[in-house]
C-alpha positions as a Python dict, from the first residue, in 0.01 Angstrom:
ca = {
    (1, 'X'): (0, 0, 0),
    (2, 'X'): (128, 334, -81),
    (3, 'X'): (211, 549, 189),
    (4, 'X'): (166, 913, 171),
    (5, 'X'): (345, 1197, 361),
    (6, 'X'): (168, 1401, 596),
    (7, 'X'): (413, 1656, 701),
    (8, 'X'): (270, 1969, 558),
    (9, 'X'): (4, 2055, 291),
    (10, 'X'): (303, 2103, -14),
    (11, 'X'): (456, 1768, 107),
    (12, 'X'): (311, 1495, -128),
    (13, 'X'): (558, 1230, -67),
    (14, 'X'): (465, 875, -168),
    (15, 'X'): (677, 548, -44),
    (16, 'X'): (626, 269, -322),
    (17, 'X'): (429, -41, -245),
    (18, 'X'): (535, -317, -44),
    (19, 'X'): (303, -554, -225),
    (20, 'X'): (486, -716, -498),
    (21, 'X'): (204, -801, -775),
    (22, 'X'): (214, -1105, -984),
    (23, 'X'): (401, -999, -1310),
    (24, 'X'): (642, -870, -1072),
    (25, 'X'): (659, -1198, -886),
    (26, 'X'): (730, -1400, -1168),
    (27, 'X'): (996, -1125, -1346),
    (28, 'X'): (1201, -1159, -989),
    (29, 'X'): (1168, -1561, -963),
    (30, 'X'): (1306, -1559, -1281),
    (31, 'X'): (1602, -1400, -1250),
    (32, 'X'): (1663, -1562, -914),
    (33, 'X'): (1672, -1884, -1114),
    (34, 'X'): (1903, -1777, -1388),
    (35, 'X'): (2121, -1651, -1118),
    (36, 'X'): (2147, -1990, -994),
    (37, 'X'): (2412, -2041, -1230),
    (38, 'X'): (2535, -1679, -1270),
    (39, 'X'): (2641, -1638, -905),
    (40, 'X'): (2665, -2030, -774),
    (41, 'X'): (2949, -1931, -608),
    (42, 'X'): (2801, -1629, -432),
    (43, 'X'): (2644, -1698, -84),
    (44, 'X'): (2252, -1637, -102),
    (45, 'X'): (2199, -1324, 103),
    (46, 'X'): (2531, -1181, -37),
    (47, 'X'): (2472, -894, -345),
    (48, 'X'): (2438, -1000, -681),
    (49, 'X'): (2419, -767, -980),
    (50, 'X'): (2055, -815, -934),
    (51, 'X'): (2039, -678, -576),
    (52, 'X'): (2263, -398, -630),
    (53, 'X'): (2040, -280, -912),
    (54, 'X'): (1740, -353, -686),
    (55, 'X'): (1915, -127, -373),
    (56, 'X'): (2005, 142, -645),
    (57, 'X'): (1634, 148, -777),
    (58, 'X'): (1501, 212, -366),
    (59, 'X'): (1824, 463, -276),
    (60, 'X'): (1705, 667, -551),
    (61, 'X'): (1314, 670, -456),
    (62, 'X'): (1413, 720, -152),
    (63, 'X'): (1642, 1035, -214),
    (64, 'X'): (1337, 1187, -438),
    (65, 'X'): (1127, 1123, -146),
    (66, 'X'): (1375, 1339, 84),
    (67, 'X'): (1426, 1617, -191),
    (68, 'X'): (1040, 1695, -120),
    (69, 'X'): (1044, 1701, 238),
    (70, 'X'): (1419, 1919, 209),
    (71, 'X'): (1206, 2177, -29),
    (72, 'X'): (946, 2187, 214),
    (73, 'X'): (1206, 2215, 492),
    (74, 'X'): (1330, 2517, 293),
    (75, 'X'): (1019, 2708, 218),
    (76, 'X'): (948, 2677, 593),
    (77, 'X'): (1270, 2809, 762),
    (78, 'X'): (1209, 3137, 504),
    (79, 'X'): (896, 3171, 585),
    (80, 'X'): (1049, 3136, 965),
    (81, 'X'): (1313, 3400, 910),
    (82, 'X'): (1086, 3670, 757),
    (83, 'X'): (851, 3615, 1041),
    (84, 'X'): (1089, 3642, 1316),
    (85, 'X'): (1220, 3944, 1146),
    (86, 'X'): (871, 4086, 1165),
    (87, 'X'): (838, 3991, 1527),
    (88, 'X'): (1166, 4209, 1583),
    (89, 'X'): (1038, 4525, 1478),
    (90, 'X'): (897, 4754, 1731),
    (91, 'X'): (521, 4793, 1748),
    (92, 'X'): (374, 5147, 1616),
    (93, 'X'): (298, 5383, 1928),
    (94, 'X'): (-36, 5529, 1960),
    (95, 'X'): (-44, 5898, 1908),
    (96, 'X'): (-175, 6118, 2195),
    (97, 'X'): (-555, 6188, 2187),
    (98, 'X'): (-613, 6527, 2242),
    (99, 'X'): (-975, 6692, 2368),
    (100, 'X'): (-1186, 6864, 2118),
    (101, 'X'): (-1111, 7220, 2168),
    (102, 'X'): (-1393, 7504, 2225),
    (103, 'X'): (-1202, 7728, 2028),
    (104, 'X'): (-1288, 7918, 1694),
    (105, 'X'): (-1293, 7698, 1343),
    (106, 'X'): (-933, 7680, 1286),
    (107, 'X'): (-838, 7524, 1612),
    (108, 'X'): (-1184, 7285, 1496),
    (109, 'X'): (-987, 7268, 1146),
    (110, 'X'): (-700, 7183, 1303),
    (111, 'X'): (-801, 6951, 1586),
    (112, 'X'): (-1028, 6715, 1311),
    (113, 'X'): (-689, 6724, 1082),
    (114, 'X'): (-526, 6539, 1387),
    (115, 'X'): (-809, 6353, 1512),
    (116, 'X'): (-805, 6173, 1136),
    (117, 'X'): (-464, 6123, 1150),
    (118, 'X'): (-501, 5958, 1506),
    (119, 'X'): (-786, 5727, 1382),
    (120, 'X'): (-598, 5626, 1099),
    (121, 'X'): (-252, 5544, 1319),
    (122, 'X'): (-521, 5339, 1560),
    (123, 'X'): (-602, 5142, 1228),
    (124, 'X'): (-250, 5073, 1162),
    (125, 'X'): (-169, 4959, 1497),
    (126, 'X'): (-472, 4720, 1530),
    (127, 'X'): (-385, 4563, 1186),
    (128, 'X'): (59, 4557, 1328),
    (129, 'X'): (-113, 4348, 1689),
    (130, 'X'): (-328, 4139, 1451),
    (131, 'X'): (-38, 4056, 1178),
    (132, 'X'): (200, 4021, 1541),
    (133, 'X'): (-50, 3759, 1668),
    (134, 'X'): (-106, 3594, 1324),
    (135, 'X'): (293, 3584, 1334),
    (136, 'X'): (326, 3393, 1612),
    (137, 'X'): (86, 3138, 1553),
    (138, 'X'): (250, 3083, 1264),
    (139, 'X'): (576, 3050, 1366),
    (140, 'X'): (482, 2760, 1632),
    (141, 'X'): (264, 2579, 1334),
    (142, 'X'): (598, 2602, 1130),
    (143, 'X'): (819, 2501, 1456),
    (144, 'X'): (575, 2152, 1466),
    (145, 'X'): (609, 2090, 1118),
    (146, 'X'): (973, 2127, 1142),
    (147, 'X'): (1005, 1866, 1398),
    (148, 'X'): (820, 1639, 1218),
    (149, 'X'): (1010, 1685, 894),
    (150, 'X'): (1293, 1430, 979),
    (151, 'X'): (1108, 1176, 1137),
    (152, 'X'): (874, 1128, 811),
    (153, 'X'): (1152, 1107, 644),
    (154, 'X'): (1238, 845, 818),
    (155, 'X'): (910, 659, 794),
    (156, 'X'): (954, 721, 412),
    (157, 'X'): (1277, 598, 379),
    (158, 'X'): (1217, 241, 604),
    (159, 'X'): (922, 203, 376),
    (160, 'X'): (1154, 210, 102),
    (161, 'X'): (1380, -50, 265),
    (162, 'X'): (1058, -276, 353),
    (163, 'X'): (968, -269, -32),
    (164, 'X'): (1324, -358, -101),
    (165, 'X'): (1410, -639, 157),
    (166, 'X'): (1075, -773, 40),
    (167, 'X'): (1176, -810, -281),
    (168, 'X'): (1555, -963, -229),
    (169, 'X'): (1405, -1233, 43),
    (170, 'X'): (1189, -1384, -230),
    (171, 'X'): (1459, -1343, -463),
    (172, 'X'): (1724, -1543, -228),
    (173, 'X'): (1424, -1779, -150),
    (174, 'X'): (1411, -1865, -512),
    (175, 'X'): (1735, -1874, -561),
    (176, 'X'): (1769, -2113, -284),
    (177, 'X'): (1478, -2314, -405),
    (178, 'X'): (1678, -2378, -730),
    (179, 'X'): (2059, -2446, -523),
    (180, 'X'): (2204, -2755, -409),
    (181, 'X'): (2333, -2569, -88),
    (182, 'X'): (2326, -2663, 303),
    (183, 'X'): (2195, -2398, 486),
    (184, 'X'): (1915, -2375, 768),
    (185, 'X'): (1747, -2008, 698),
    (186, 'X'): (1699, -1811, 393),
    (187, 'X'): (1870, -1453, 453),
    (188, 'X'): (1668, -1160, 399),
    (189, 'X'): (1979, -930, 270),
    (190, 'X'): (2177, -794, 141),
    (191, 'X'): (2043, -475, 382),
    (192, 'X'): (1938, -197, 261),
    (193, 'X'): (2125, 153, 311),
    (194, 'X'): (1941, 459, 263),
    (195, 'X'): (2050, 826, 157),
    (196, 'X'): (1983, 957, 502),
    (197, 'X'): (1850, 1314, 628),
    (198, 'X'): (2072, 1519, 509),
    (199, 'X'): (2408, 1734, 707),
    (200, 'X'): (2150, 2013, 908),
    (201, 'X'): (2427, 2284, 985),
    (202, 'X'): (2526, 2295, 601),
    (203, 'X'): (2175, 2282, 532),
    (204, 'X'): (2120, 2608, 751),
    (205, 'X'): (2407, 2757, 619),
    (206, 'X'): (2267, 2729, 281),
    (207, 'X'): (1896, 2878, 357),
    (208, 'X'): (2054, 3173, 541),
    (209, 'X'): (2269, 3221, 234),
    (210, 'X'): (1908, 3248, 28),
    (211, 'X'): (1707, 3457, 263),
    (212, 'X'): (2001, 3714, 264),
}
């Protein structure tokens, strides 16, 4: 069953299927029989050129799957940066309200000139506390996400594995099937070695670089 990603909305990873369907089946049991006699002196569970294709077919899904969640990863500490940037800034101050005077029109001229000016900083400030607030939320949404990142990655990237082991046990169990060799349990390997989450200070090093 595929296996989608669900660490963020732009995040549409999708592990491959662990379920090996029957033209499959029969495509791998046949090359595990003509590689009785291609590799009979190769230990079952030890790479063949078959396996090693086989790992290089999952490192590589498995490296596309981490370039999504890495782009992701890289939208979000932007986004991250600009809004802590924002946060930094100093709030607007309210201007001082002063009391309608009882004075002749001009002071009246004057005093509504200000009083429109006043209104229009109180709209500006109420918009800077709202965008401040909406900031904030934000920033501990794209904290979460952050720390999920890695571990889906993970997830992805052992799903890869499973699809791969899956496939070399019931190659070696055919190829076992078919050899005239003494041994009590099939292996499962060769294991599989993924790309791994990537180096994070060089990673950091590189968005701050791109925000700049």
């Amino acid at each position: 069953m595929n296996r989608k990603s669900r660490a963020g909305w732009a995040a549409q990873a999708t592990a491959p299927p662990l379920e090996i369907q029957r033209k499959e089946r029969w495509s791998i049991k046949w090359k595990a029989i003509r590689d009785c006699a291609r590799y009979r002196r190769v230990p079952i569970g030890q790479p063949t050129g078959w396996t090693l294709a086989q790992h290089a077919v999952y490192f590589k899904i498995s490296l596309a799957l981490r370039g999504q969640l890495e782009e992701r990863q890289d939208a979000l500490e932007i986004e991250q940066a600009t809004l802590r940037a924002q946060l930094e800034e100093p709030p607007a101050a309210a201007r001082g309200s002063q009391p309608r005077p009882a004075g002749d029109a001009r002071q009246l001229h004057d005093w509504a000139r200000e009083r429109r000016a006043e209104l229009t900083s109180l709209a500006v400030i109420r918009a800077g506390t709202a965008a401040r607030q909406s900031a904030t939320v934000r920033l501990a949404a794209i904290q979460t996400e952050l720390g999920q990142l890695e571990g889906e990655y993970e997830t992805l990237d052992g799903l890869c594995g499973g699809a791969y082991l899956v496939r070399v046990e019931l190659y070696n169990r055919s190829r076992y099937s078919r050899a005239d060799r003494k041994i009590t349990e099939v292996p499962s390997g060769p294991p599989y070695q993924g790309p791994g989450w990537r180096n994070r200070r060089a990673h950091l090093a590189s968005v701050q670089t791109r925000s700049a």
